[in-house]
C-alpha positions as CSV (number, residue, x, y, z in Angstrom):
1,X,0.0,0.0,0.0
2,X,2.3,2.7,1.1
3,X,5.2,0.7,-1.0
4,X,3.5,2.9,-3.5
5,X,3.1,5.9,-2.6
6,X,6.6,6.3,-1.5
7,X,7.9,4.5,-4.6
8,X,6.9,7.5,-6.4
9,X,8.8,9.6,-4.2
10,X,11.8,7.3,-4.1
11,X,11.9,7.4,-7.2
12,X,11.7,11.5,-7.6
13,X,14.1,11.8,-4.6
14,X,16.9,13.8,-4.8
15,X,19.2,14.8,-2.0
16,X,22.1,17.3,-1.9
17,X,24.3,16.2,0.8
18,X,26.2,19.9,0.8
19,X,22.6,21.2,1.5
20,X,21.9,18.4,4.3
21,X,20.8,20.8,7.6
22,X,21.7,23.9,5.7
23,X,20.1,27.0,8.1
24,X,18.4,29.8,6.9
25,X,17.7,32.7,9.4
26,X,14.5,33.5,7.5
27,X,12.3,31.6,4.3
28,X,9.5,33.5,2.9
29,X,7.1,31.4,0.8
30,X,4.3,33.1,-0.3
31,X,2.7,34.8,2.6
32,X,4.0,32.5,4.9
33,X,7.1,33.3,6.6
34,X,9.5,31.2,8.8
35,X,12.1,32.1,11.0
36,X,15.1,29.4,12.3
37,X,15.0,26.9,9.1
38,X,17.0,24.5,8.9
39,X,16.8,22.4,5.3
40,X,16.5,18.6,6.2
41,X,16.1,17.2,2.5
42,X,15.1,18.1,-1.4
43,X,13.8,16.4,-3.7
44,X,12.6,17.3,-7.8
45,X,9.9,19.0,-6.5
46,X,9.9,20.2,-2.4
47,X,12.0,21.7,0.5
48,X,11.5,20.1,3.2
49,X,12.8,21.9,6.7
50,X,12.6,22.5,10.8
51,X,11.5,26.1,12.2
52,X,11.0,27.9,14.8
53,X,7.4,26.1,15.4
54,X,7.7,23.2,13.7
55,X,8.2,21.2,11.0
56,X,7.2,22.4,7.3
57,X,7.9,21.7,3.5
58,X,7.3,24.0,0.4
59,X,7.3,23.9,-3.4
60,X,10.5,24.2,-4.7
61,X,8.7,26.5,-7.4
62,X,7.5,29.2,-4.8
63,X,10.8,30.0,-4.0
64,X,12.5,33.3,-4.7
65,X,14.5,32.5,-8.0
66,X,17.8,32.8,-6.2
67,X,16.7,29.8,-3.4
68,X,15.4,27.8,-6.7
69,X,18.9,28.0,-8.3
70,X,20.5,27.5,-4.4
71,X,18.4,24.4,-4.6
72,X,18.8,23.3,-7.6
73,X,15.3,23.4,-8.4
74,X,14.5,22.1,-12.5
75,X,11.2,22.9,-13.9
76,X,11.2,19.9,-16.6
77,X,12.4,17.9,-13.3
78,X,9.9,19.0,-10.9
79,X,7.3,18.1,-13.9
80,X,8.5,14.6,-14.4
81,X,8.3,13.9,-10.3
82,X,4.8,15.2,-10.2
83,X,3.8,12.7,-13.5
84,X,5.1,10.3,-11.2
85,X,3.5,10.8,-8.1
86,X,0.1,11.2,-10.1
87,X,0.9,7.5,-11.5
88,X,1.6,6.2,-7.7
89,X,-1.8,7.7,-6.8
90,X,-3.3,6.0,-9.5
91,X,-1.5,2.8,-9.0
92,X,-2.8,3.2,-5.4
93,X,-6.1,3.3,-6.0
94,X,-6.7,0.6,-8.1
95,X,-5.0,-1.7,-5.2
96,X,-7.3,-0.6,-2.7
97,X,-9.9,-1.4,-5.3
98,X,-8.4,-4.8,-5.5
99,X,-7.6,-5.6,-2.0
100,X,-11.4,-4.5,-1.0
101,X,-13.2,-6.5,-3.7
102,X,-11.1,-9.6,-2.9
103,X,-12.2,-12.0,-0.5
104,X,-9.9,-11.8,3.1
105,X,-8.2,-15.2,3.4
106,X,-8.4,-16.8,6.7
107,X,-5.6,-15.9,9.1
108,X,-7.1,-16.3,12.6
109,X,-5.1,-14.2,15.0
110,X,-4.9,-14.5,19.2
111,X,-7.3,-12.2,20.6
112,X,-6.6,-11.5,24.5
113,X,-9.3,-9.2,24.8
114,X,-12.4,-11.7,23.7
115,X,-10.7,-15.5,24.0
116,X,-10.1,-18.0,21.4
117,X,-9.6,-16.3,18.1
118,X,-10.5,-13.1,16.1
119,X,-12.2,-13.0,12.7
120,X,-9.7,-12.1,9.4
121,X,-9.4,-8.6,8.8
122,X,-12.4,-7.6,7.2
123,X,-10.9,-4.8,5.2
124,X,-7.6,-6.2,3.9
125,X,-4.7,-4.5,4.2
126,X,-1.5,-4.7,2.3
127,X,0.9,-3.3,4.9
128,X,1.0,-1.6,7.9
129,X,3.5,1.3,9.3
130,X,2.7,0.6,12.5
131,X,2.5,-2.3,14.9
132,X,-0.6,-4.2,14.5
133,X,-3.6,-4.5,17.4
134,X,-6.2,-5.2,15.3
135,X,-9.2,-7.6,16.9
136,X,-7.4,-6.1,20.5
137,X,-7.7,-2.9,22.6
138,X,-5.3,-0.4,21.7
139,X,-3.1,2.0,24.2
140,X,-5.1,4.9,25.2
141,X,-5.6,8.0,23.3
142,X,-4.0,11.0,24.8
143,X,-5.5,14.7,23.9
144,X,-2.9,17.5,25.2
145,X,-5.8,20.2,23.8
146,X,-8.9,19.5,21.4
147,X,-9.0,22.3,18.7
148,X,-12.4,21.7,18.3
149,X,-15.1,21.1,20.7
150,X,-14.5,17.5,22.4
151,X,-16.4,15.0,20.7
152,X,-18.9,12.6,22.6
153,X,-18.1,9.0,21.5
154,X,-20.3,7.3,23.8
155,X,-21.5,4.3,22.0
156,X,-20.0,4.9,18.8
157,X,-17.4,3.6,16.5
158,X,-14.3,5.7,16.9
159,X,-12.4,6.4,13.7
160,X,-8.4,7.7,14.9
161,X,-6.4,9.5,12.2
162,X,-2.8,9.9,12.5
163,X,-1.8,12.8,10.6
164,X,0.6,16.0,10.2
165,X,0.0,19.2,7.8
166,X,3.4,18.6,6.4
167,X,2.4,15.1,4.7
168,X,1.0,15.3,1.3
169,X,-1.0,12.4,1.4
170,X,-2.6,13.3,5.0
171,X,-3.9,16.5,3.6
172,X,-4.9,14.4,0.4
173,X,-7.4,12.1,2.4
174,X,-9.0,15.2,4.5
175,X,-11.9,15.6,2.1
176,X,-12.5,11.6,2.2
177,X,-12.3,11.5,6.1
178,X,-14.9,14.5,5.7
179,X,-17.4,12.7,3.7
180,X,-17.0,9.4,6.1
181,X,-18.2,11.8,9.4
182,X,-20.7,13.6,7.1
183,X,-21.9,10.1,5.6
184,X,-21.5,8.0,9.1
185,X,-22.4,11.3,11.9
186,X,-25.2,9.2,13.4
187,X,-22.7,6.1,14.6
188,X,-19.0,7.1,13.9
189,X,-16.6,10.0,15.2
190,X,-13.8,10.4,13.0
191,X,-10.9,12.5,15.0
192,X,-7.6,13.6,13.6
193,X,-4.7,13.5,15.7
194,X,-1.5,15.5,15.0
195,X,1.9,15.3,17.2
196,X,2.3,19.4,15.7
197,X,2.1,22.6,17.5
198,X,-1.3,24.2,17.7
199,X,0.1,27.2,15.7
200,X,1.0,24.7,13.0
201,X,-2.4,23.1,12.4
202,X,-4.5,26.0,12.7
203,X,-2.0,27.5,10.2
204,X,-3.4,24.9,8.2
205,X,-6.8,26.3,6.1
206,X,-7.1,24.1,3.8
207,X,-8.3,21.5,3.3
208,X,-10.5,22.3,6.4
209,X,-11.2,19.6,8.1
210,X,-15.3,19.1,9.3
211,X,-14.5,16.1,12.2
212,X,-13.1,16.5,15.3
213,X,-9.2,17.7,15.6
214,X,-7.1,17.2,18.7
215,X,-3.2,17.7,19.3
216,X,-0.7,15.6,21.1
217,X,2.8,16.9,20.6
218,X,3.9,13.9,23.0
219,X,2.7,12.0,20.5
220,X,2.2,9.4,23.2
221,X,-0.9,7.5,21.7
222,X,0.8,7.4,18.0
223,X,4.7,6.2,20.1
224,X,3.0,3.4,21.4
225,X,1.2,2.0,18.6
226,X,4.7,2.4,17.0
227,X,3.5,4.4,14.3
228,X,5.6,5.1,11.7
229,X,4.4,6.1,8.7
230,X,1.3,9.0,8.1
231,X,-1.1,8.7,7.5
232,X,-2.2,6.0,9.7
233,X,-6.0,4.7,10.5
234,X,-7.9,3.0,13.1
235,X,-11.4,2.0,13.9
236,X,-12.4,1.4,17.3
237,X,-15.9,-0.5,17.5
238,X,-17.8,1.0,20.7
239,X,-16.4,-1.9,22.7
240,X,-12.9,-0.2,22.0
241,X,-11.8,-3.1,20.1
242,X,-9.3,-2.2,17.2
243,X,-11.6,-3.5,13.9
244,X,-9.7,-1.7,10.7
245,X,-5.7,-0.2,10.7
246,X,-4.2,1.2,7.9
247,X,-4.1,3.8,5.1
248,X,-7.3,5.9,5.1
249,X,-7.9,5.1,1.3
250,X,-9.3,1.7,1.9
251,X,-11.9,3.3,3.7
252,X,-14.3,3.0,0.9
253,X,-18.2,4.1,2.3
254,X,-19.4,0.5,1.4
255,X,-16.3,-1.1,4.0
256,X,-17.3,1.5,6.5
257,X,-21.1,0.4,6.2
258,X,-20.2,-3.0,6.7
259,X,-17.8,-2.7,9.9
260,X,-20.5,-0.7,11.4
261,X,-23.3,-3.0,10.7
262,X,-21.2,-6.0,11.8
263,X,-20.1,-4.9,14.8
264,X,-22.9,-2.6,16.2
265,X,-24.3,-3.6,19.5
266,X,-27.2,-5.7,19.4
């Protein structure tokens, strides 16, 4: 699944080791300015870099033209990467579209939380970036501040997303993850969870996000699930039990409908 997506970018990727942790007192890009940056990578098409409040990236193509030729930025580059990337996406979505309309093989797992065994995944999954506690209780969420008002999740299925306003393809599933809460309001409460600053996601206007938002910069829920790839997904039934982890994407309306209806109290 995320093989993929970060194929494309592997692919695209294109470090300067004389720039590696380069600092820059100040970076304007657009109307956003940053003070403290230090440049962590490059590639075709982004800078990526540390400031003052947090971690950001920016297209290499809204740079001043002297930063552009510092960072060897190449238009018919930057083009090629971005063909690329589109074709991951692409690639993406058809395997979600696979994996989904496949029938889950039988894999019974140990579940400590119920006895005896759990079911197969009911959405399959490729891969994982994270350790796995599906069919089990996960570790506890941890909310440092809600930027919205709390959500009540009394009774309901709980959808967590991992996520940071730096990632590309966090800010690519927003809309989805909108339509799910608008689609499922009545029995699911989606929540994104950043490790950022509260600066840096209300800095953050779009896509707006219409679920429930909530920071952590401990990052303590998302350390101990051993998360380590964005972004990352789970479902908790309203039992708590972990019954879908992974990528957003395969979160298809129709696999949503049926997690809810199968494991809705009676």
């Amino acid at each position: 699944m995320q093989k993929l997506i970060l194929a494309a970018l592997i692919a695209g990727l294109a470090f300067f080791p004389s720039w590696a942790e380069e600092k820059l007192p100040f970076l304007k890009v657009g109307v956003d300015n940053y003070t403290n940056v230090v440049v962590t990578s490059i590639t075709d098409t982004d800078i990526y870099f540390t400031h003052s409040k947090g971690m950001g990236n920016a297209r290499l193509s809204k740079l001043p033209p002297e930063l552009q030729q510092r960072f060897g930025y190449q238009p018919a580059k930057a083009v090629s990467a971005e063909r690329r990337q589109a074709q991951a996406d692409l690639n993406f979505r058809k395997e979600v579209a696979t994996k989904t309309a496949a029938p889950a093989k039988a894999n019974p797992q140990v579940n400590p939380d119920r006895g005896g065994t759990a079911a197969p995944a009911d959405i399959p999954v490729a891969k994982i970036s994270a350790a796995s506690f599906l069919g089990r209780t996960p570790p506890k969420m941890i909310v440092e501040k809600w930027l919205t008002a709390a959500p009540n999740t009394t009774g309901k299925f709980v959808l967590i997303d991992f996520w940071a306003t730096w990632c590309g393809p966090c800010r690519q599933s927003i809309p989805h993850l909108n339509e799910l809460q608008a689609k499922f309001q009545a029995d699911l409460v989606v929540i994104g969870l950043s490790d950022e600053s509260e600066a840096a996601v209300r800095k953050m206007k779009s896509p707006k996000m219409e679920y429930s938002v909530g920071i952590d910069t401990s990052a303590t829920m998302s350390n101990a699930m051993q998360v380590r790839g964005i972004p990352h997904a789970i479902i908790l039934d309203p039992a708590g039990i972990v019954r879908f982890e992974g990528h957003p994407g395969y979160l298809t309306e129709k696999n949503v409908a049926g997690l809810l209806a199968k494991y809705s109290k009676p």
